[in-house]
C-alpha positions as CSV (number, residue, x, y, z in Angstrom):
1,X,14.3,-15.4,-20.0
2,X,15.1,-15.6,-16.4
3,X,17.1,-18.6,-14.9
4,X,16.4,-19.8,-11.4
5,X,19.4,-20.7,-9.3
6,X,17.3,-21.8,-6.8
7,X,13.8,-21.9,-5.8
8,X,13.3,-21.9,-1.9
9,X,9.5,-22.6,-0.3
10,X,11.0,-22.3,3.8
11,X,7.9,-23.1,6.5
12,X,9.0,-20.2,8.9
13,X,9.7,-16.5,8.9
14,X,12.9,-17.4,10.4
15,X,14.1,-19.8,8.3
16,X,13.0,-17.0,4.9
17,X,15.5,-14.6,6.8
18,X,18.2,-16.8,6.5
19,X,17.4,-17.5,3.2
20,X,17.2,-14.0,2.5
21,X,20.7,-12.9,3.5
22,X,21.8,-15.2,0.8
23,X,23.5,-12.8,-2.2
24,X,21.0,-12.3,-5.3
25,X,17.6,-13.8,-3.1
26,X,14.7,-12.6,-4.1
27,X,11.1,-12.9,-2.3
28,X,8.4,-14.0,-4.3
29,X,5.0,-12.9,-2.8
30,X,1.9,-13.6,-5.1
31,X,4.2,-12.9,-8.5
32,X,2.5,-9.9,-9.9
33,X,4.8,-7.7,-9.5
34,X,8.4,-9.8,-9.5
35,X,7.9,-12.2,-12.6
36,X,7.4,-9.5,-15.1
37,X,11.0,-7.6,-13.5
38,X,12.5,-10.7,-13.6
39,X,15.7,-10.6,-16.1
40,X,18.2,-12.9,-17.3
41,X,20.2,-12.7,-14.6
42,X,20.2,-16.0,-12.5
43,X,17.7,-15.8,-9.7
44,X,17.5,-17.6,-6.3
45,X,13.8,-17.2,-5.2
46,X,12.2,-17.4,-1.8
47,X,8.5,-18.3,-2.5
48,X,6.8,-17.2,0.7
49,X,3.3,-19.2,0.1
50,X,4.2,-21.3,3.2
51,X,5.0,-19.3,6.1
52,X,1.8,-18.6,7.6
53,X,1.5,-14.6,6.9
54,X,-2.6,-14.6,5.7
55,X,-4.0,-14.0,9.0
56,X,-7.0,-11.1,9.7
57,X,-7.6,-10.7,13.1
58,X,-9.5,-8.2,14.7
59,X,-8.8,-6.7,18.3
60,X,-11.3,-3.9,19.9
61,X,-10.0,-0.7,17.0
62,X,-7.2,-2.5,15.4
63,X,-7.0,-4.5,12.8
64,X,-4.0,-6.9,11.9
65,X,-3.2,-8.0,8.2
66,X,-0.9,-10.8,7.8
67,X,1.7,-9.2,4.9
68,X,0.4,-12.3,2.6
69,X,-3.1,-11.7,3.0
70,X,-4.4,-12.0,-0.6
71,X,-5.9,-8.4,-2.3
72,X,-9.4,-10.2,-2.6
73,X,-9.5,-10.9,1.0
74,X,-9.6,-7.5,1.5
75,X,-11.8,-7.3,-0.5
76,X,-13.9,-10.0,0.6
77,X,-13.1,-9.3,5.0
78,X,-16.3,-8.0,6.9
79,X,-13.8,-6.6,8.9
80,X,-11.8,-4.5,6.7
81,X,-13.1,-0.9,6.5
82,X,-15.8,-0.5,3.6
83,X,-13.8,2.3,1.7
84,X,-10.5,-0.1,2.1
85,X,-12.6,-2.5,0.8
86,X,-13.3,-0.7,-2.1
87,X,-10.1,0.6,-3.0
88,X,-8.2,-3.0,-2.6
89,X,-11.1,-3.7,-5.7
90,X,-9.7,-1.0,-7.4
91,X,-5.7,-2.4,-7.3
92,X,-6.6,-4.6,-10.3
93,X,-8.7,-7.2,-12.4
94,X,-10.1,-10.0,-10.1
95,X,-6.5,-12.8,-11.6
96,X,-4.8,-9.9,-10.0
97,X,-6.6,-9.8,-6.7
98,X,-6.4,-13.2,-5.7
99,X,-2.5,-13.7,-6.3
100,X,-1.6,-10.0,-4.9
101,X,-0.8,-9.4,-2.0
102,X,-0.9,-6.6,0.7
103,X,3.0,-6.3,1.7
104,X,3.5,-7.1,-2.1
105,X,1.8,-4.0,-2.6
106,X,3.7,-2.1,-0.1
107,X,6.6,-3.0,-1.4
108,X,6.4,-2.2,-5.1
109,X,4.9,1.5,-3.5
110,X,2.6,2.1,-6.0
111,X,2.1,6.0,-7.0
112,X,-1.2,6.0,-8.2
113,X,-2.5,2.9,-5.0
114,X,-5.3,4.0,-3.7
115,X,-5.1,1.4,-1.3
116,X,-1.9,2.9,-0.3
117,X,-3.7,6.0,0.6
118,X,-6.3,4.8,2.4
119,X,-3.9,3.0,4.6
120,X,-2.1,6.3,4.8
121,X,-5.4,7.6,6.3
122,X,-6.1,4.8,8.2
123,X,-2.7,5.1,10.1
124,X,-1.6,1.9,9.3
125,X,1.5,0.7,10.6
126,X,4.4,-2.2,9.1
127,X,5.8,-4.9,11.0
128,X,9.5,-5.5,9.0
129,X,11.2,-8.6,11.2
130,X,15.2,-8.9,10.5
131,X,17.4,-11.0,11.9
132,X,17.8,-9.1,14.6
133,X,15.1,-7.3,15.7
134,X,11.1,-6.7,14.8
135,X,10.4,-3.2,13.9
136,X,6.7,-1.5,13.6
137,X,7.3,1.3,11.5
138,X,4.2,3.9,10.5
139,X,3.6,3.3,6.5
140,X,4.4,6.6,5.7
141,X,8.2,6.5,7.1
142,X,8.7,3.2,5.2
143,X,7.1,4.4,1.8
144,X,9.6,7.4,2.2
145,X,12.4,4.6,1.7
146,X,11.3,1.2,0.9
147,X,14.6,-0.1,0.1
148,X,16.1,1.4,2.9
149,X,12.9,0.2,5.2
150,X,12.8,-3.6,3.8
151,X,17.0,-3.8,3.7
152,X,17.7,-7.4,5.2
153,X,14.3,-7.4,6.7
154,X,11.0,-9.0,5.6
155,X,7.0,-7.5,5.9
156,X,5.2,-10.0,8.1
157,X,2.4,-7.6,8.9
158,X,0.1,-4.6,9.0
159,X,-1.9,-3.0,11.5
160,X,-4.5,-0.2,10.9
161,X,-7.1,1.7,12.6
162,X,-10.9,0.5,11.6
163,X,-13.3,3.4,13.2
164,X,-13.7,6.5,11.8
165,X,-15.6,8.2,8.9
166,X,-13.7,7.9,5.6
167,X,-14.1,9.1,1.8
168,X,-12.1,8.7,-1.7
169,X,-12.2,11.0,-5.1
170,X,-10.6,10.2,-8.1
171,X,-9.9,11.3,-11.6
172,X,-9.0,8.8,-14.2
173,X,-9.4,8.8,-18.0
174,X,-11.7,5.3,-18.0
175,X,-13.5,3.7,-14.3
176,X,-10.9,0.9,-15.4
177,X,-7.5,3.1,-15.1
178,X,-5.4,3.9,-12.7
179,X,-6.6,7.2,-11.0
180,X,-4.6,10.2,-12.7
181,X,-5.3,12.1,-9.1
182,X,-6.6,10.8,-5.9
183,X,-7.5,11.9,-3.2
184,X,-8.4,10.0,0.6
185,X,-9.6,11.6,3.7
186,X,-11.0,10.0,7.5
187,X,-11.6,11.3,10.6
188,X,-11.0,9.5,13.8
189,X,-13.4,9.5,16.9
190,X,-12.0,12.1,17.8
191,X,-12.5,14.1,15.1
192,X,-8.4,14.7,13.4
193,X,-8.7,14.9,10.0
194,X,-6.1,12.8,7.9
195,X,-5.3,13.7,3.5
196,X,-3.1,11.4,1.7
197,X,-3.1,12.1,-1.7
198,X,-1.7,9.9,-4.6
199,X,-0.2,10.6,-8.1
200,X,1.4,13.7,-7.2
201,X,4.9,12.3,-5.4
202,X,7.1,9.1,-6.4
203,X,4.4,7.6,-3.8
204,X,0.9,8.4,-2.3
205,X,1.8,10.7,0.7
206,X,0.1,12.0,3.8
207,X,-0.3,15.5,4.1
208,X,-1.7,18.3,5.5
209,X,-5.7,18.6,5.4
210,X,-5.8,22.3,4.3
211,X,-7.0,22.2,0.7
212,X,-6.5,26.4,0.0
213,X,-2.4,25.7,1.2
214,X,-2.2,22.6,-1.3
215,X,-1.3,24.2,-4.9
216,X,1.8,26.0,-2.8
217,X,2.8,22.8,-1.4
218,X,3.0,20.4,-4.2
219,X,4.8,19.8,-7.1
220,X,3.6,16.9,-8.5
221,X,5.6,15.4,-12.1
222,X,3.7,15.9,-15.2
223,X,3.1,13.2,-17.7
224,X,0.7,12.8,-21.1
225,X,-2.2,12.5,-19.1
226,X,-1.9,15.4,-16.7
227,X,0.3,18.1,-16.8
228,X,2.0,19.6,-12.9
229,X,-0.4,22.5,-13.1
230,X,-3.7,19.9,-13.9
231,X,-2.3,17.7,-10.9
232,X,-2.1,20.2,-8.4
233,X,-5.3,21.8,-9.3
234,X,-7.1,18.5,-8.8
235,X,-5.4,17.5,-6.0
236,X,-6.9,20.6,-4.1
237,X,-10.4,19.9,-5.5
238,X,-10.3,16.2,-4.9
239,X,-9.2,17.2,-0.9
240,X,-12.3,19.7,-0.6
241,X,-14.7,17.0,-1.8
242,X,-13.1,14.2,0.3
243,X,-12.6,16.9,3.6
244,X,-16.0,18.1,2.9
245,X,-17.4,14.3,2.9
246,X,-16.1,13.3,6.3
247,X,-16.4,16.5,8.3
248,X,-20.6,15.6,7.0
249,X,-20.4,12.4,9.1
250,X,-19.5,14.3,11.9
């Protein structure tokens, strides 16, 4: 069983970055993902419920998510995109959703997050605030490196695009799993086409929307419920459909 050192519940971003730097700190969002990691090891954890991070606000395209915005107020926002909507429904059961968070689930960088994708699609951009500086980074840099991205430095927000036509496909072994293949598509006003895929890279990745090039492209790590070859066949099939869907809109 894990033994806390301390337990820290600090009233400002600035005062959680102090608390940060200390050796062994560890940031405790909504818990869903830290508690079950935790080890034996002695812990001294920074409990972030307090800082004010669970703001939505809405200005003209943009939409800003506070990083502690809950996974059912996603879910719940008339102002979140419909398909995000739907996919932040899909992270988990419902006890999930309402302790999750969304730089929670940034952080942990899900593989098979739908939600991920999507906000791959819906260029969504990270706010990481250090102690010396406030970065906006685009999602895809930071899932490329999280530690690296997050090192000394806290999520406080996430801004994303809101317009747009946007679809999802998915296979999965029950409704209720994790999706063995996904695939995510929009297209902006303006008519770009964006294709992040998930569970065929160590995260869901952006990439480019020609299905026919896809097969060559990836080279996605087989498991017991999908071998490489399966993968990369259905990632190509899922990216027609999901291309196919937006491109209908138009």
């Amino acid at each position: 069983m894990a033994q806390l050192k301390a337990y820290h519940r600090p009233a400002s971003v600035s005062e959680a970055l102090q608390l940060l730097a200390r050796p062994g700190a560890r940031i405790l969002a909504g818990g869903t993902a830290l508690v079950p990691q935790m080890t034996g090891a002695d812990t001294d954890m920074i409990d972030l419920q307090s800082i004010g991070l669970d703001g939505v606000a809405l200005a003209g395209d943009r939409l800003t998510l506070g990083a502690m915005v809950r996974l059912q107020t996603l879910v719940d926002s008339p102002d979140v995109p419909a398909l995000l909507r739907e996919l932040a429904h899909r992270e988990g059961p419902n006890t999930f959703r309402y302790q999750g968070t969304l730089g929670g689930v940034i952080a942990q960088a899900d593989p098979e997050s739908e939600l991920l994708a999507a906000l791959l699609v819906f260029e969504a951009e990270v706010e990481i605030q250090s102690a010396a500086e406030t970065r906006r980074l685009p999602l895809a840099e930071v899932l490329a490196n999280v530690p690296a991205a997050l090192s000394a430095g806290l999520i406080t927000a996430v801004s994303l695009a809101t317009g747009g036509a946007a679809a999802s496909e998915r296979v999965v072994r029950t409704p209720a799993d994790k999706p063995i293949v996904a695939a995510v598509a929009r297209r902006d006003g303006q008519g770009q086409l964006r294709l992040a895929l998930c569970g065929v890279a160590a995260v869901p990745v952006l990439t480019d929307p020609t299905p026919d090039q896809l097969k060559a492209r990836l080279n996605p790590p087989g498991d017991f419920r999908g071998s490489t070859e399966y993968r990369r066949q259905m990632a190509a099939i899922l990216s027609r459909r999901v291309l196919a869907a937006v491109q209908a809109e138009a």
